[in-house]
N, C-alpha and C positions, 0 to 999 in steps of 0.2 A: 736404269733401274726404276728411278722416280715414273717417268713413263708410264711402263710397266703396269706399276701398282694404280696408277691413275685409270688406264683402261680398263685392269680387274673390277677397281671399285666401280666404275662405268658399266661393265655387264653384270654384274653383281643388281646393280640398281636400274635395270633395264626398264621394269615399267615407270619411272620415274621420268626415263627418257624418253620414250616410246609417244607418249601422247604430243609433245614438239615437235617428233617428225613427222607424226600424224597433221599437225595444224600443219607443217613448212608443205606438207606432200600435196596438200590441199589447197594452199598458197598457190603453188607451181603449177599442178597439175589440175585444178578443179576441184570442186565437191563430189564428183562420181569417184571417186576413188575407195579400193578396197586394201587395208594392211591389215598383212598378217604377219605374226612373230611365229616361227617356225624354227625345228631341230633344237638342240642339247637347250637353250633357253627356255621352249616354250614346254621342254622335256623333265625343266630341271635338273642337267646334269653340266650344269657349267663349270669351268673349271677356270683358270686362268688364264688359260693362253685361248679361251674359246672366243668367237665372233658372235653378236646376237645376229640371226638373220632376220633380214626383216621383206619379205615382201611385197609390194606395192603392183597393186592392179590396176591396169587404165585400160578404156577400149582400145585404143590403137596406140602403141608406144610407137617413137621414132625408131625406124630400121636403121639411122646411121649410129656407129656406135660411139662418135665424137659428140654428137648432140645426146645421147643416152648420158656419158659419161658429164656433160658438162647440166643436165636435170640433176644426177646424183647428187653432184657437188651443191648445186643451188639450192635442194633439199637439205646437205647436210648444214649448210653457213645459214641458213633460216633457223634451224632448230637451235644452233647458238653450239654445236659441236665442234672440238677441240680439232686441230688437226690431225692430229692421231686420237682413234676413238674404236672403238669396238665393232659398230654399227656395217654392216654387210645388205644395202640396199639392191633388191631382186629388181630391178622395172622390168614388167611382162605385160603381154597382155591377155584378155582372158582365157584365149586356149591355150595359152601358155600355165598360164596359172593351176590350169587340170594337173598338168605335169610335176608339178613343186606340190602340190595338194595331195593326189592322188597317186601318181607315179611312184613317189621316191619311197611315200608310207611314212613319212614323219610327221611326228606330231605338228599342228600347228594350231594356233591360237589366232582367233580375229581379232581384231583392237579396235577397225573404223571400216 
């Protein structure tokens, strides 16, 4: 339950958090990097059990999905994130990115 309430108040305070993963993404990935907060966060319709999404754009992300998976993580232990956290990192790359933008029609917000 403690959990729980910890994650709420973590997307509750999303842009609090958002510029850390912004520095870690840029850490990892470079300075060419584009995030955005997108869906019910960037919509304002969070609720508690909501994920903030966060998308992350780079020219060419790795096609393996074990080296993807192991960027996310070094994104999220840079930004100083709890084990369990709210945070739903997208790595795409830009034509990808049309698709989460455009595609889906959800709002979404730049940050960097």
């Amino acid at each position: 339950m403690r959990r729980r309430l910890q994650r709420a108040e973590m997307a509750k305070k999303w842009r609090e958090w958002v510029p850390r993963l912004v520095e870690a993404a840029r850490e990892v990935l470079g300075d060419d990097v584009e995030v955005y907060v997108f869906g019910s966060a960037a919509e304002g319709r969070l609720t508690a059990a909501s994920d903030v999404d966060v998308l992350v754009v780079v020219e060419s992300p790795p096609q393996d999905f074990f080296e993807l998976e192991r960027i996310k993580e070094e994104v999220e232990t840079r930004a100083g994130l709890p084990r369990r956290h709210p945070f739903e990192i997208h790595l795409v790359g830009r034509g990808e990115a049309e698709f989460y933008l455009r595609g889906l029609r959800v709002t979404a917000v730049r940050v960097a």
